[in-house]
C-alpha positions in Angstrom: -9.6 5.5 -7.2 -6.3 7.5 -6.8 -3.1 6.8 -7.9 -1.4 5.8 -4.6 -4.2 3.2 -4.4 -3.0 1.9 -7.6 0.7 1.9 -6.8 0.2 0.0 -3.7 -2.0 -2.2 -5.5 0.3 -2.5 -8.5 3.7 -3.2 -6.3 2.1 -5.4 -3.8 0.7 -8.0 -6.6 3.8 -8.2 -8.2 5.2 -9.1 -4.6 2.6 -11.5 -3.4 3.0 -15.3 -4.1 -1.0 -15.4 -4.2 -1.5 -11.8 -5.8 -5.5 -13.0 -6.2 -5.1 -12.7 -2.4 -4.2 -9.3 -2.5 -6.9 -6.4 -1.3 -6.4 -2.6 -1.4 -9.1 -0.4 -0.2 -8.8 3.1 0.5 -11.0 5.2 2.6 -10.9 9.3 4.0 -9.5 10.2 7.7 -8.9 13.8 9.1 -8.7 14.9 6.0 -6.3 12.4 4.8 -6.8 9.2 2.6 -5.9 6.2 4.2 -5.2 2.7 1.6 -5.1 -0.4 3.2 -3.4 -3.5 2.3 -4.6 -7.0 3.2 -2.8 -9.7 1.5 -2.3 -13.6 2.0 -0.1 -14.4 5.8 2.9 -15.7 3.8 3.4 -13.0 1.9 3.0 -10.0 3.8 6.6 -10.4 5.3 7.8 -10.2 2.0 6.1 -6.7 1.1 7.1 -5.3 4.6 10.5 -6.4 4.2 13.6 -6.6 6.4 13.4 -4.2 9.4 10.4 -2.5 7.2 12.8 -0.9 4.7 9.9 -2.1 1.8 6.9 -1.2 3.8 8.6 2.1 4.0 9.6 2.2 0.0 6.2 1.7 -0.6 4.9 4.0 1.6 7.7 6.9 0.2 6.4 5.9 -3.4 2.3 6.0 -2.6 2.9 9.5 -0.9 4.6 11.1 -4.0 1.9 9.7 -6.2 -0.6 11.4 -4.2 1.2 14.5 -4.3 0.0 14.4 -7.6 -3.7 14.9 -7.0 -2.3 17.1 -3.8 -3.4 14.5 -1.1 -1.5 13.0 2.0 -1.5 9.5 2.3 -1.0 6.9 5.1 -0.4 3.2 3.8 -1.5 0.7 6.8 -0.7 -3.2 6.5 -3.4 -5.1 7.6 -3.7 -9.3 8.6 
């Protein structure tokens, strides 16, 4: 489990209205770790925001957490 995994899992519970609902996986592509977000329908518009401004905050703070362990991470929303 790396860290981005855990702030995307971390921020996106606190968002949810059903954070039970609330699935991060993570998985390896090209060389690059890819997490993956499902959550409830409701409240994924509230974690990607107006005009994506908090899908992108969450993607900016999950790419400097895996600059930690010196990975690149992509953050995909998923239904």
């Amino acid at each position: 489990m790396s860290r981005a995994r855990d702030v995307v899992e971390v921020i996106a519970r606190a968002l949810a209205d059903q954070p039970d609902a609330v699935t991060v996986t993570e998985r390896e592509n090209r060389g690059q770790t890819v997490v993956e977000l499902t959550m409830a329908p409701g409240d994924m518009g509230r974690v990607i925001g107006r005009q994506g401004r908090t899908a992108q905050a969450l993607r900016t703070l999950a790419s400097a957490a895996a600059e930690f362990e010196g990975q690149k991470v992509t953050v995909d929303f998923r239904d």
